[in-house]
C-alpha positions, -999 to +999 in steps of 0.1 A: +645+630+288+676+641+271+686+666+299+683+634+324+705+614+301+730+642+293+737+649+328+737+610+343+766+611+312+786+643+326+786+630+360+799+596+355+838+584+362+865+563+348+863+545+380+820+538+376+823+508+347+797+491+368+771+517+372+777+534+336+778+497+324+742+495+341+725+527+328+742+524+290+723+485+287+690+508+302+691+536+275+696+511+246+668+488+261+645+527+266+658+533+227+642+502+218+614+503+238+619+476+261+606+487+291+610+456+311+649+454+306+655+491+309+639+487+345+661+456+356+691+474+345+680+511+360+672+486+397+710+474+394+723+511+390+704+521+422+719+498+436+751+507+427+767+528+457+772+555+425+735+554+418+714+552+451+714+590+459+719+603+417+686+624+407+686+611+368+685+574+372+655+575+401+637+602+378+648+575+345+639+549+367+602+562+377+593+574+342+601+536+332+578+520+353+549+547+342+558+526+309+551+495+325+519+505+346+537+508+376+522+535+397+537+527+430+571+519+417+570+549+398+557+572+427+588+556+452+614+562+419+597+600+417+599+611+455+639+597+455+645+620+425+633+650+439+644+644+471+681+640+453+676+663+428+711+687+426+697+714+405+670+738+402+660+723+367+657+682+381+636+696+412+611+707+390+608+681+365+608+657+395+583+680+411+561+680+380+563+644+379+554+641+412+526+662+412+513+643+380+512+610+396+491+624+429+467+642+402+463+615+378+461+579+398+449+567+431+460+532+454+435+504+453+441+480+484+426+447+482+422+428+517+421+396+527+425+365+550+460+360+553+478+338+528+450+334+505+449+349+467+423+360+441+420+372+409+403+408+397+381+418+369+390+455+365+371+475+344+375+508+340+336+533+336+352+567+335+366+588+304+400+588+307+417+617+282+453+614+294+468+586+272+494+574+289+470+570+319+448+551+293+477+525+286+482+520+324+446+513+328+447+485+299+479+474+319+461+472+351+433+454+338+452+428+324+478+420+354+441+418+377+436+386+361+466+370+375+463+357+411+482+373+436+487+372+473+465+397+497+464+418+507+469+433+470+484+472+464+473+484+432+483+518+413+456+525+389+440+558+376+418+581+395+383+577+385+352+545+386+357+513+384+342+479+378+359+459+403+340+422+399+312+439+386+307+466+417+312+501+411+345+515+431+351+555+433+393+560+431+399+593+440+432+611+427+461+606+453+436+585+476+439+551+490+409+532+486+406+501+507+381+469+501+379+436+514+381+410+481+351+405+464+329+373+463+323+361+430+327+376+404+369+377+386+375+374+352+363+345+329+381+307+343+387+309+298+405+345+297+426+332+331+433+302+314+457+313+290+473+339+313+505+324+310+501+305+280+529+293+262+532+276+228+562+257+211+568+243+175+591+219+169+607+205+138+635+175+139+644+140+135+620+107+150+623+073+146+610+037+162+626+008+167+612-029+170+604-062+157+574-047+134+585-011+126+618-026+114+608-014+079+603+024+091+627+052+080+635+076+107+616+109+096+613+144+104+584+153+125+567+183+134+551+188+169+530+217+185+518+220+225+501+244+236+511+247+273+498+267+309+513+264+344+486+244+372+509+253+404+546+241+397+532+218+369+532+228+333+505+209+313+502+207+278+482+193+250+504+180+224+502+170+185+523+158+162+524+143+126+553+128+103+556+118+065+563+083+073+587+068+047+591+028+053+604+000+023+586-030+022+602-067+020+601-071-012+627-040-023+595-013-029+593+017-009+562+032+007+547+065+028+523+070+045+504+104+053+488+086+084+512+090+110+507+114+137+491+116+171+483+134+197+482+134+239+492+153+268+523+162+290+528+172+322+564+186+330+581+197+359+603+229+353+632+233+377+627+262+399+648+297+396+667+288+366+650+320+346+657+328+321+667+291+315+642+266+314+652+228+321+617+208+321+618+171+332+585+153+320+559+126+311+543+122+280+510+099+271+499+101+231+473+081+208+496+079+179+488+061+143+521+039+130+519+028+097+542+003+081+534-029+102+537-057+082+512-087+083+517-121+069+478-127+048+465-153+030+440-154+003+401-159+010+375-159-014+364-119-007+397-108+010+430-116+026+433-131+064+464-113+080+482-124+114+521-114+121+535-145+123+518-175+102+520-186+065+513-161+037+506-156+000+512-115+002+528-091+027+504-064+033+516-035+058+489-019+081+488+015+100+487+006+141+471+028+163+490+024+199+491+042+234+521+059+237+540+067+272+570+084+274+595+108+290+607+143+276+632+165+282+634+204+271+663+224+273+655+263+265+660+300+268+630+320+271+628+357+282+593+360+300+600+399+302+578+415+277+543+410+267+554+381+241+579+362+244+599+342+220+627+318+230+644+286+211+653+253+227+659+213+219+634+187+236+646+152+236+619+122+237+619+081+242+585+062+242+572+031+243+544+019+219+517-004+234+498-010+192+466-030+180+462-035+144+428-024+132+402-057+124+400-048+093+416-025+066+425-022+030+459-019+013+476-014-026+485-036-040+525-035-060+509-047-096+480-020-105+478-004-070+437-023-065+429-021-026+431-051-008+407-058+021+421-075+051+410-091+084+430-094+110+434-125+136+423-110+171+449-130+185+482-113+163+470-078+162+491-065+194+527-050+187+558-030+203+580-001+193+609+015+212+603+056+199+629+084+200+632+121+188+648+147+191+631+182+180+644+221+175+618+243+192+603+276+195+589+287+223+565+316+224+549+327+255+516+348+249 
């Protein structure tokens, strides 16, 4: 590898900022193992009227996407660096490259009615002692589960395979071709989290209304755990918030019971990578404490409405449905096998609340619980919410 790299160094110009600009990002990314980058940037340089007939970028280029598991791409970077090679010595390390991918791995073709896709379940029966070839076939395996157009071209190594639980013979530097399998494909749970994305969020949420007048804003925490259906990206959603509010009478409150949680379905604009701006909808069961009720004394407990007379001011924890609309602004690299990205999401709602029938609440003196009923005709209330949350975004 260092022969490669010395001479792509020797043979570049002053005048080649572009194409030395391209292979330098490539060797730090190979230095840090970052396969994914270092083939973006090695693509660029052969593109790069400098690059498309230079030996040691197709030869850096193939051995890259061995790293990735990609046979094919590595066999088409392999045959372009020995067909350029300039020197005795980058024939016959091209050559021996060459001859190792023909030995090693074999072409699965997967066939189909046009415009249709499947998923694969790949696993692999035979021994396999070369280790990189081992990687490759864990690589394989894995990208199977995605769906993909067919027909399907798949670089794999030589030897017998599970494909949707039928044995399949890859012979090395043969092309095996099948018709897609019925049944069978990996488990609908494994293909479920695929693409699986989770975010954590920490900032500042608030409501605002007639009976959450008495809340503090707060900071909240909020997970989702997210997946792509089509161009849709569902998500369940939880959240919860130390509640702070100060009652009428100069005393202030929390409340643990504050929280909810729901679903979202957003709508990320299309090629904006690595960018992600995701218009969406939001629908929660959330608890609000703080409401205040207006109760007056019974013989066994207090009778509480919103708006009538009252001996005491008790303040009860709501449960309401919850729409809304979100927006997420974020960078997140989908490059490597886990991502991590960081972003702000932005969030109004509207509460739709019902006080519970009945409840129990301290009292100021000795901190006694007070038992409550609740008028079935004043237990309904409304809230304007807003936040606005710091997130990480991790995809899996």
């Amino acid at each position: 590898m260092m022969v490669w790299l010395l001479g792509l160094a020797l043979a570049q110009s002053p005048q080649d900022t572009d194409f030395r600009g391209y292979v330098d990002q490539a060797e730090f990314f190979l230095r840090k193992d970052w396969y994914e980058d270092a083939e973006e940037q090695l693509a660029l340089a052969t593109e790069h009227p400098d690059g498309q007939h230079d030996p040691v970028v197709w030869y850096l280029l193939a051995t890259t996407r061995l790293s990735l598991g990609d046979v094919l791409g590595a066999q088409l970077a392999a045959d372009r660096a020995q067909t350029n090679a300039r020197t005795l010595d980058q024939a016959q390390q091209a050559e021996q490259l060459n001859t190792y991918l023909a030995t090693t791995y074999g072409v699965l073709v997967i066939t189909g009615p046009q415009g249709t896709s499947a998923r694969l379940d790949l696993q692999l029966d035979s021994l396999v002692f070369d280790a990189q070839a081992q990687e490759i076939a864990a690589i394989v395996r894995e990208q199977a589960r995605d769906k993909a157009l067919l027909p399907r071209r798949i670089g794999l190594p030589a030897g017998t395979w599970q494909l949707n639980g039928d044995p399949v013979v890859i012979p090395p530097g043969e092309t095996v071709t099948l018709p897609v399998p019925e049944g069978g494909g990996p488990s609908p749970l494994l293909t479920l989290f695929d693409r699986a994305e989770v975010e954590v969020g920490i900032g500042l949420a608030g409501w605002q209304g007639q009976e959450t007048a008495d809340l503090f804003p707060a900071p909240e925490m909020r997970v989702a755990l997210s997946w792509p259906v089509g161009p849709i990206d569902l998500a369940v959603t939880g959240s919860w918030r130390p509640q702070a509010y100060q009652r009428r009478d100069g005393s202030a409150l929390s409340s643990a019971a504050s929280g909810g949680f729901g679903l979202r379905l957003g709508l990320p604009l299309p090629e904006l990578e690595p960018w992600i701006v995701r218009p969406a909808l939001t629908g929660r069961i959330a608890w609000i404490p703080g409401i205040p009720m207006n109760c007056l004394r019974s013989e066994a407990d207090y009778t509480c409405d919103q708006d009538g007379p009252s001996d005491v001011l008790l303040y009860g924890v709501g449960r309401a449905w919850v729409p809304g609309a979100e927006l997420t602004v974020a960078r997140l690299e989908r490059r490597r096998q886990f991502s991590i990205g960081f972003g702000m999401q932005a969030r109004l709602e509207r509460a739709f609340g019902t006080l519970p029938t009945a409840g129990a609440a301290q009292s100021l003196s000795d901190g006694a619980p007070l038992r409550y009923t609740t008028d079935p005709s004043e237990r309904d209330f409304r809230a304007v919410g807003w936040s606005t949350m710091a997130t990480v975004f991790m995809a899996l």
